[in-house]
C-alpha positions as CSV (number, residue, x, y, z in Angstrom):
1,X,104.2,130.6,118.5
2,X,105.5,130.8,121.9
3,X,106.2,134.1,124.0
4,X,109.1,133.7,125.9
5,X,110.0,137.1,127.8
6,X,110.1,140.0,124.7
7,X,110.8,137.2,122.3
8,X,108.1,135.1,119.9
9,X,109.5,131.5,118.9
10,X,108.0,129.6,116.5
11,X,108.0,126.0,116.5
12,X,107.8,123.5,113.6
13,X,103.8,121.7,113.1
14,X,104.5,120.9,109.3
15,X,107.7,118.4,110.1
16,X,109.4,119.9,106.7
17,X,111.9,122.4,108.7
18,X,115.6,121.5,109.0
19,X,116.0,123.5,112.0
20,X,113.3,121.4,114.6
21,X,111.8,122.1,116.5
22,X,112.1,125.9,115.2
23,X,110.2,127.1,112.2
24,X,112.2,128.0,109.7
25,X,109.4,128.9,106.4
26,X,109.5,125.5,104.7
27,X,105.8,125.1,105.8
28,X,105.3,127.7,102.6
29,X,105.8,124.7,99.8
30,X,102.5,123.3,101.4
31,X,100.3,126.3,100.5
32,X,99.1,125.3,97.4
33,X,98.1,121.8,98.9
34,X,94.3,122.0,98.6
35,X,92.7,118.9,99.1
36,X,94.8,115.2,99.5
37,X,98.0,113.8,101.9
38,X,101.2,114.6,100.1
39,X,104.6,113.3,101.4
40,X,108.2,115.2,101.0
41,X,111.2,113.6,100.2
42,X,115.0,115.3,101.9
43,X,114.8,117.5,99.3
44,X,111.9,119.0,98.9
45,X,109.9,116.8,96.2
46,X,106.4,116.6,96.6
47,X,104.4,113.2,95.8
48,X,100.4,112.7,96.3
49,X,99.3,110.1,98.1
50,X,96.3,108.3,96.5
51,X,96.0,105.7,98.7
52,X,96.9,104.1,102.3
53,X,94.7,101.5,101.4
54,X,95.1,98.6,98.8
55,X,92.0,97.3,96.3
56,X,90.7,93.8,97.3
């Protein structure tokens, strides 16, 4: 949150808003996200991701 005069403005840190670099509440999908990375698609889907890394 930034203060600017009277007024709070809230930017985006979760890159899921479609109003950048404001916050606009999409940041609320990841509160169930407990423990792992997990990408979103344009519309929302969720997908785990189990691994950057590839098995020798």
């Amino acid at each position: 949150m930034i203060k600017a005069g009277n007024d709070e403005i809230y930017l985006c840190a979760c890159g899921l808003s479609q109003n950048k670099p404001y916050c606009d509440g999409h940041h609320k999908a990841t509160l169930d996200e407990k423990d792992g990375i997990f990408i979103y698609d344009g519309e929302g889907h969720r997908t785990r991701v189990e691994s950057l890394y590839k098995n020798p």
